[in-house]
PDB file of N, CA, C and O in Angstrom:
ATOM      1  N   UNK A   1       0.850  -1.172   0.000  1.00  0.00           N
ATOM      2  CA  UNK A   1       0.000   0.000   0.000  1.00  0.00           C
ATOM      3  C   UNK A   1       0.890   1.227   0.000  1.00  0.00           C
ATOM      4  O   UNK A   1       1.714   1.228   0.915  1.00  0.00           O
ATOM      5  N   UNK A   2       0.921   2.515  -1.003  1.00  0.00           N
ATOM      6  CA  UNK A   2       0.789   3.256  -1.037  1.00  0.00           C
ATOM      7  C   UNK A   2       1.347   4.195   0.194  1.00  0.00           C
ATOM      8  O   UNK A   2       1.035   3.569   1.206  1.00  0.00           O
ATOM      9  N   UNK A   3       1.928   5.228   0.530  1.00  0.00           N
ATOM     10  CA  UNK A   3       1.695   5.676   1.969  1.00  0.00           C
ATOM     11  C   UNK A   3       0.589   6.735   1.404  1.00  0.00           C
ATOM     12  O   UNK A   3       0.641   7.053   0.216  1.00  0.00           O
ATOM     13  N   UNK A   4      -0.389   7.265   2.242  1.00  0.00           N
ATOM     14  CA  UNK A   4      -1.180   8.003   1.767  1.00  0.00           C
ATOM     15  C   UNK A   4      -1.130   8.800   2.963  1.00  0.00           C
ATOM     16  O   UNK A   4      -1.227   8.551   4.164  1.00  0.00           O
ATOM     17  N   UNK A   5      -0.921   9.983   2.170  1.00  0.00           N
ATOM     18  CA  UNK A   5      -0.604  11.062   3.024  1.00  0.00           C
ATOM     19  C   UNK A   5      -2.005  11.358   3.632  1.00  0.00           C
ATOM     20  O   UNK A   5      -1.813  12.193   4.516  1.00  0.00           O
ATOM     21  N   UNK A   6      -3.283  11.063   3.561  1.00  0.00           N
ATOM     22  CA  UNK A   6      -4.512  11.588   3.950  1.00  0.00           C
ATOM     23  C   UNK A   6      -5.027  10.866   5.690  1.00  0.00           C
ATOM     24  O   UNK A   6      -6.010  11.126   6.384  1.00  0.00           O
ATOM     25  N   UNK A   7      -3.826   9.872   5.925  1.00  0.00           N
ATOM     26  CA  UNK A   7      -4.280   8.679   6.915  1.00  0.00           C
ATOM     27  C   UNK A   7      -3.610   9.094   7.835  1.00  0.00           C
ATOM     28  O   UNK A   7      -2.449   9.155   7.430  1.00  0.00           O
ATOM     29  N   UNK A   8      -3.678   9.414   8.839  1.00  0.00           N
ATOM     30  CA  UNK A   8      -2.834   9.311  10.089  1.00  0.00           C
ATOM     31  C   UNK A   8      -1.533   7.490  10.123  1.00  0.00           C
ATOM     32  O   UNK A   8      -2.203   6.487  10.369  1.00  0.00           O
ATOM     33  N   UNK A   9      -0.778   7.347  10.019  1.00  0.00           N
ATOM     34  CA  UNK A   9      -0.063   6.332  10.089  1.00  0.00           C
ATOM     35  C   UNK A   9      -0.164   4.870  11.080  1.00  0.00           C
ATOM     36  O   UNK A   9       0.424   3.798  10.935  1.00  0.00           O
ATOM     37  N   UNK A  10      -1.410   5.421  12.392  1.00  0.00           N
ATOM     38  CA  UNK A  10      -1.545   4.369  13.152  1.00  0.00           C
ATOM     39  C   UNK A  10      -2.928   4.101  12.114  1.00  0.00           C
ATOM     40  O   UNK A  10      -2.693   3.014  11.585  1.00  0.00           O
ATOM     41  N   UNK A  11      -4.114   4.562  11.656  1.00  0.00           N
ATOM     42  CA  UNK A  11      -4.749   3.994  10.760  1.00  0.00           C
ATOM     43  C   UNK A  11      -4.763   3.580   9.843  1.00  0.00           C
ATOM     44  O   UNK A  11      -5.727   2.954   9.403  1.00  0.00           O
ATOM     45  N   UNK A  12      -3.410   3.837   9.063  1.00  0.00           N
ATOM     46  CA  UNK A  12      -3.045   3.207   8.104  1.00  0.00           C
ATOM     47  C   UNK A  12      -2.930   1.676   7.979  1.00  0.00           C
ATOM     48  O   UNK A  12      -3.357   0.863   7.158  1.00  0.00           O
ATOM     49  N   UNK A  13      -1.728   1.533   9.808  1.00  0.00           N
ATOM     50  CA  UNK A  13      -1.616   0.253  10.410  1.00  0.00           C
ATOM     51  C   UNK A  13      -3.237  -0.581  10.457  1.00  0.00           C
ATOM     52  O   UNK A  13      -3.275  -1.756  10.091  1.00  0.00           O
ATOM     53  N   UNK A  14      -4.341   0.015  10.858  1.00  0.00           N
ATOM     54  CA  UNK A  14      -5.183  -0.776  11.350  1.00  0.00           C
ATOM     55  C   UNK A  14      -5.852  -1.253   9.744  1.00  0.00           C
ATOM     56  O   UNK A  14      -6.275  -2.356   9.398  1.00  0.00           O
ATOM     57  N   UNK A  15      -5.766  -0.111   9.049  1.00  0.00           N
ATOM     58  CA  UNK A  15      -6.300  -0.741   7.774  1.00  0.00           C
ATOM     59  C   UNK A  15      -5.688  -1.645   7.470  1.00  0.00           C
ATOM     60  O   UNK A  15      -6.193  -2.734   7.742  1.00  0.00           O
ATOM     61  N   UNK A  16      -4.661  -1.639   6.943  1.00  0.00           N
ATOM     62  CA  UNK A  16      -3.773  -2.976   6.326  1.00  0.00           C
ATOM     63  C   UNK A  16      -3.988  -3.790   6.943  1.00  0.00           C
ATOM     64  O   UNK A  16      -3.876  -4.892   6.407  1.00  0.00           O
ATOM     65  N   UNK A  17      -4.385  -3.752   8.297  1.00  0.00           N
ATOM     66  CA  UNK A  17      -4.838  -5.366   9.349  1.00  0.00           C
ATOM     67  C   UNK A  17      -5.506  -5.542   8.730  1.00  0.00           C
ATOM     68  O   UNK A  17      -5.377  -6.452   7.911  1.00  0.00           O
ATOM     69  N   UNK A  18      -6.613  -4.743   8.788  1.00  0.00           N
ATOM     70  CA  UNK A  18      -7.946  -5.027   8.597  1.00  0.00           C
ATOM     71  C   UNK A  18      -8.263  -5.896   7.659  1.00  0.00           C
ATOM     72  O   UNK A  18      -8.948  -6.919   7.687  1.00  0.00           O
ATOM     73  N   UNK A  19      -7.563  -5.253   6.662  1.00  0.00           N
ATOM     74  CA  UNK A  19      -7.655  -5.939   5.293  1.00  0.00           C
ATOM     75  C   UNK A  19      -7.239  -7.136   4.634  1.00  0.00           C
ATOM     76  O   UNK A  19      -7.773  -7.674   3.665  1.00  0.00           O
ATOM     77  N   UNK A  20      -5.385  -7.787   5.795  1.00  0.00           N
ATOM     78  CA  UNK A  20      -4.812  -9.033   5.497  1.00  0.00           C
ATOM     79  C   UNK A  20      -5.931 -10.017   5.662  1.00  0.00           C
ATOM     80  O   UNK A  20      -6.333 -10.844   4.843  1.00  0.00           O
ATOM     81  N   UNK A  21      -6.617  -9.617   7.625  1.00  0.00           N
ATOM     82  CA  UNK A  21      -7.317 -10.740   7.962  1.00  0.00           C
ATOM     83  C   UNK A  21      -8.777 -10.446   7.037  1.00  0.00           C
ATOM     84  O   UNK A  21      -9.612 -10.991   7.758  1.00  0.00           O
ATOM     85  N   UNK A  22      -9.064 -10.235   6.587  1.00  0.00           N
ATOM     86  CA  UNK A  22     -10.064  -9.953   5.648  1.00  0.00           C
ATOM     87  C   UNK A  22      -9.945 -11.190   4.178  1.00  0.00           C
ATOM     88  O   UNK A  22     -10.774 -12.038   3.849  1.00  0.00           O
ATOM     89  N   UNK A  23      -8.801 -10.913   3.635  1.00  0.00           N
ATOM     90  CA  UNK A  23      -8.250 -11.723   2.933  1.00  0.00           C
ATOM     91  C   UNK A  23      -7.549 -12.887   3.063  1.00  0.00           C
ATOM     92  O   UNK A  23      -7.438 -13.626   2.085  1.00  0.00           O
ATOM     93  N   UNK A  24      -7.131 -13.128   3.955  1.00  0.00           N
ATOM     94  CA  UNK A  24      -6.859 -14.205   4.658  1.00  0.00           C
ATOM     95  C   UNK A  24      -7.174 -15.398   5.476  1.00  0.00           C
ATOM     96  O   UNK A  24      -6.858 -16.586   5.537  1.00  0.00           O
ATOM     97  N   UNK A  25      -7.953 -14.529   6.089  1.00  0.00           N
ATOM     98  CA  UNK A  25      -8.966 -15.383   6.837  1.00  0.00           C
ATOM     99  C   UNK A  25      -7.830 -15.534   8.167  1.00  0.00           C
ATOM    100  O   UNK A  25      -8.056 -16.564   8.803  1.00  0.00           O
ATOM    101  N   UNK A  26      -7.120 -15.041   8.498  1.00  0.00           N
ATOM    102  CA  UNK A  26      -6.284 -15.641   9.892  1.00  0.00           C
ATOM    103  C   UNK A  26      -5.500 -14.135  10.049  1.00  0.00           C
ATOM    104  O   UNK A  26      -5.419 -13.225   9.223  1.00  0.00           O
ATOM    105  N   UNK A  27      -4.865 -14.244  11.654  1.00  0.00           N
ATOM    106  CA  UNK A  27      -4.607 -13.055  12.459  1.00  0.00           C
ATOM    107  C   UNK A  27      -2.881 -12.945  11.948  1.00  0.00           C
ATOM    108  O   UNK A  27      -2.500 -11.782  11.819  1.00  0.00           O
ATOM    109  N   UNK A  28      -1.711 -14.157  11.619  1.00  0.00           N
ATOM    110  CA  UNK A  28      -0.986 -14.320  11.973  1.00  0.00           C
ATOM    111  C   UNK A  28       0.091 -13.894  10.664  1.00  0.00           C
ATOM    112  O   UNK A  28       0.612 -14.537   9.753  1.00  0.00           O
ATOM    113  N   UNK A  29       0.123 -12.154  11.189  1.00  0.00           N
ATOM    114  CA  UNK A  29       1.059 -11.324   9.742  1.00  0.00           C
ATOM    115  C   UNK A  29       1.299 -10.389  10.104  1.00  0.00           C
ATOM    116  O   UNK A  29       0.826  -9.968  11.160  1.00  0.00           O
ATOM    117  N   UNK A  30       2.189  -9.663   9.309  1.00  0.00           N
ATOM    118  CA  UNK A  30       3.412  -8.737   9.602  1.00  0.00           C
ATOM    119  C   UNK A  30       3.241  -7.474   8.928  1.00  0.00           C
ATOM    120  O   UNK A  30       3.194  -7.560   7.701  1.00  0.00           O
ATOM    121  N   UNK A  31       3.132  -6.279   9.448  1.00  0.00           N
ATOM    122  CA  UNK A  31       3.441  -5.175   8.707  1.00  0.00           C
ATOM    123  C   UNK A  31       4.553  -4.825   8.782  1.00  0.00           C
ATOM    124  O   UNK A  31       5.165  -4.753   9.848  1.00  0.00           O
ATOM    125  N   UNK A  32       5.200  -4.433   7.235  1.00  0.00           N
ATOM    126  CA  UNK A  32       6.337  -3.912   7.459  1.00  0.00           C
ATOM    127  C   UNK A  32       6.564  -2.598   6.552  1.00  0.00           C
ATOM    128  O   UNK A  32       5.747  -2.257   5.697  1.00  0.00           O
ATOM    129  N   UNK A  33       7.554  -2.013   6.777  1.00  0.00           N
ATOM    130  CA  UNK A  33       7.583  -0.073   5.910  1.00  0.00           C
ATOM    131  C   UNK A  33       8.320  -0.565   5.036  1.00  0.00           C
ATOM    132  O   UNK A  33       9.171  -1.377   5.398  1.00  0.00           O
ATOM    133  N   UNK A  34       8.195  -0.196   3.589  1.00  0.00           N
ATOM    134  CA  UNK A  34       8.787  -0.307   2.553  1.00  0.00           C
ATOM    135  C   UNK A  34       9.275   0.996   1.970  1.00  0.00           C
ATOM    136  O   UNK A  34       8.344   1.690   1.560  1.00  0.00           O
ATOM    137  N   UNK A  35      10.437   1.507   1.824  1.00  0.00           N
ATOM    138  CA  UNK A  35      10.779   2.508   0.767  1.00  0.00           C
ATOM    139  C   UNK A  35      10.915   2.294  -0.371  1.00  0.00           C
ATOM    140  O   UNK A  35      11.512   1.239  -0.586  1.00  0.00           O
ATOM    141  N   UNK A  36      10.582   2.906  -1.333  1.00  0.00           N
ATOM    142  CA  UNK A  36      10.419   3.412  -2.784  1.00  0.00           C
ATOM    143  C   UNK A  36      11.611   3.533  -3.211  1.00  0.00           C
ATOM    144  O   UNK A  36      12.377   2.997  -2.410  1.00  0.00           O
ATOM    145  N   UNK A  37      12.277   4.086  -4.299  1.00  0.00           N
ATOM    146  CA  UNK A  37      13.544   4.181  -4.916  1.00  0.00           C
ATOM    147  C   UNK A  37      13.370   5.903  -4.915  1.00  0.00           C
ATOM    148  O   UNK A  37      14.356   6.619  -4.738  1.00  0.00           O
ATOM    149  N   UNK A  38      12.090   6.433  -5.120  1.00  0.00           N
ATOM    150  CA  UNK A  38      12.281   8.290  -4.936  1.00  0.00           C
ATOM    151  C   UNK A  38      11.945   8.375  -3.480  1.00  0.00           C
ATOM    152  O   UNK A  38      11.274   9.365  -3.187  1.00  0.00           O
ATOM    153  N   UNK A  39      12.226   7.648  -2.598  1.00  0.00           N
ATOM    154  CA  UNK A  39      12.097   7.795  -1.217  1.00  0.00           C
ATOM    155  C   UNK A  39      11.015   8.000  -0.555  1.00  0.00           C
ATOM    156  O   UNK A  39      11.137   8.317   0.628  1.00  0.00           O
ATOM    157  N   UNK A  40      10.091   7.914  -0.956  1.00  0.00           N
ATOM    158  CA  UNK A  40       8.913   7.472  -0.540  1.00  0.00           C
ATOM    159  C   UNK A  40       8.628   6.327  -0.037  1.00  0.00           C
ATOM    160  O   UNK A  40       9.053   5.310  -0.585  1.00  0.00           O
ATOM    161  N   UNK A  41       7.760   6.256   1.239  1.00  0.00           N
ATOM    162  CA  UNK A  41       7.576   5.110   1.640  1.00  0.00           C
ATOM    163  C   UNK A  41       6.211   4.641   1.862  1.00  0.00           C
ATOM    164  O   UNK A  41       5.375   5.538   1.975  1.00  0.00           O
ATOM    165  N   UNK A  42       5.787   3.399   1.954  1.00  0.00           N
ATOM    166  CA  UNK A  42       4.830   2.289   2.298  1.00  0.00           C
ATOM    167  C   UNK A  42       4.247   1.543   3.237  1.00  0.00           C
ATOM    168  O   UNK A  42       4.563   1.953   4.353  1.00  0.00           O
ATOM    169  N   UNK A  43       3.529   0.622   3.266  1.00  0.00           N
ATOM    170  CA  UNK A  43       3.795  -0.656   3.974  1.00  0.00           C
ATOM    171  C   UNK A  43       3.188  -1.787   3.297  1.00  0.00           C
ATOM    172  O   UNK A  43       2.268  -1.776   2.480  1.00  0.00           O
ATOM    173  N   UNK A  44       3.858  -2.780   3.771  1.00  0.00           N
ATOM    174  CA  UNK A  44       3.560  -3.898   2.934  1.00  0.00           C
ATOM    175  C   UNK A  44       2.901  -5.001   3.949  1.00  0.00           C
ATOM    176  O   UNK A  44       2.972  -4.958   5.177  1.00  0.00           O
ATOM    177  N   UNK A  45       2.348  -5.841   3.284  1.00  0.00           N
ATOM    178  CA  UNK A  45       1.524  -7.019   4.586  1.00  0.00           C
ATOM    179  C   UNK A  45       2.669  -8.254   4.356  1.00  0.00           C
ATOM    180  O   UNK A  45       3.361  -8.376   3.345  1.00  0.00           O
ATOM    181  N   UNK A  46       2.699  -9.250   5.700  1.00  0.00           N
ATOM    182  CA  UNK A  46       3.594  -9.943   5.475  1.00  0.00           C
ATOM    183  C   UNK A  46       3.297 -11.140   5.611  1.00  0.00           C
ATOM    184  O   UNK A  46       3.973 -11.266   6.633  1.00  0.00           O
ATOM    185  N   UNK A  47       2.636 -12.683   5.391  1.00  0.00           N
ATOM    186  CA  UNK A  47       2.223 -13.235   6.370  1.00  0.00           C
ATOM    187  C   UNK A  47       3.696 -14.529   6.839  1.00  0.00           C
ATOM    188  O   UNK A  47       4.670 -14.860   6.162  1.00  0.00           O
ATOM    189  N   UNK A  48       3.312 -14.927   8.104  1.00  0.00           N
ATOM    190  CA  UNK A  48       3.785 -15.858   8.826  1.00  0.00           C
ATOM    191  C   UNK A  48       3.820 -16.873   8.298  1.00  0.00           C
ATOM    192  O   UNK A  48       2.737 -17.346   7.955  1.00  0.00           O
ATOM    193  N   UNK A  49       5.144 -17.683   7.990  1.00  0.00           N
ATOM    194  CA  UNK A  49       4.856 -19.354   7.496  1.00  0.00           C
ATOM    195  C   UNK A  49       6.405 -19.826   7.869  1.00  0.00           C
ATOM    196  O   UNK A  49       7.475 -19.251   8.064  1.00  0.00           O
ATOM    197  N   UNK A  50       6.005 -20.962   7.859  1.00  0.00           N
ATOM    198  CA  UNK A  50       7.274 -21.784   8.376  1.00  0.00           C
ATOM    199  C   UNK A  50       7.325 -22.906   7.198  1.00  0.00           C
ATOM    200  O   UNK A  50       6.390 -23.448   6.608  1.00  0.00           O
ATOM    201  N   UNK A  51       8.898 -23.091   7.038  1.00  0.00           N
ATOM    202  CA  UNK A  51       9.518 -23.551   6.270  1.00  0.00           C
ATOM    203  C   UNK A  51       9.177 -25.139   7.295  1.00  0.00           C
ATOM    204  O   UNK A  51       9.735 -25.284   8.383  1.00  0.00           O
ATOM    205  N   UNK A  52       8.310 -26.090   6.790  1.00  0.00           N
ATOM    206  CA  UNK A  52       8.248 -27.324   7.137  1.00  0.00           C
ATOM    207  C   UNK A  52       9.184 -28.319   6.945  1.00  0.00           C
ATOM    208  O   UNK A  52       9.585 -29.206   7.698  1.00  0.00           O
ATOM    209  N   UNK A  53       9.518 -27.965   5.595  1.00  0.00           N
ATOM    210  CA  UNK A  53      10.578 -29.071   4.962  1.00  0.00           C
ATOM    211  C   UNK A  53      12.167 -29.863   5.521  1.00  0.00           C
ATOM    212  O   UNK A  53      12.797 -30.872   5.205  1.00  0.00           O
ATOM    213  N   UNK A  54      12.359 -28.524   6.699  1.00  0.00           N
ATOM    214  CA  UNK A  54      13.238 -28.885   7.020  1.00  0.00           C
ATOM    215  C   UNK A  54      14.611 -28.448   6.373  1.00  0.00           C
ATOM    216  O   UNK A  54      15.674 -28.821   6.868  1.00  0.00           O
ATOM    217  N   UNK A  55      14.545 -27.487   5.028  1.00  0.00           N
ATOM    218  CA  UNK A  55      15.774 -27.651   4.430  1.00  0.00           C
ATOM    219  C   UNK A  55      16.551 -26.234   5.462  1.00  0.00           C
ATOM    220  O   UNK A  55      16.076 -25.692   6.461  1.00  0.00           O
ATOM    221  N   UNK A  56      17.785 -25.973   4.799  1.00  0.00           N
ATOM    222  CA  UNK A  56      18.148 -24.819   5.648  1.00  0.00           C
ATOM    223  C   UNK A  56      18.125 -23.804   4.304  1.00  0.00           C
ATOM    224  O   UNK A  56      18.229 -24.067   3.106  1.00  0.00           O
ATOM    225  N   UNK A  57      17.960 -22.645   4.956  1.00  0.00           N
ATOM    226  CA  UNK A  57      17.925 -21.235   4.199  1.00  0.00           C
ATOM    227  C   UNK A  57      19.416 -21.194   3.740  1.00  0.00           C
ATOM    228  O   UNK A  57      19.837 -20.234   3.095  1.00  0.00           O
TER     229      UNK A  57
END
């Protein structure tokens, strides 16, 4: 998302919740701030998963 200058930044946070578990259907994800390359910044949704397989990163 966008940063949108019109949002206060803690509602920004609650939207993007709002919206993972919306799409998701589950609580268990990450917001994180993304910068732009003209320095502008974002946030992005993140979700939680675990590498089952066992291999190593």
């Amino acid at each position: 998302m966008p940063g949108d200058r019109g949002l206060a930044p803690g509602l920004q946070r609650e939207y993007l919740s709002l919206m993972a578990v919306m799409i998701t259907g589950h609580l268990d994800h990450h917001l994180i701030e993304v910068v732009a390359p003209d320095g502008g910044t974002g946030r992005a949704v993140v979700e939680n998963t675990v590498d089952l397989t066992g291999r190593e990163p």
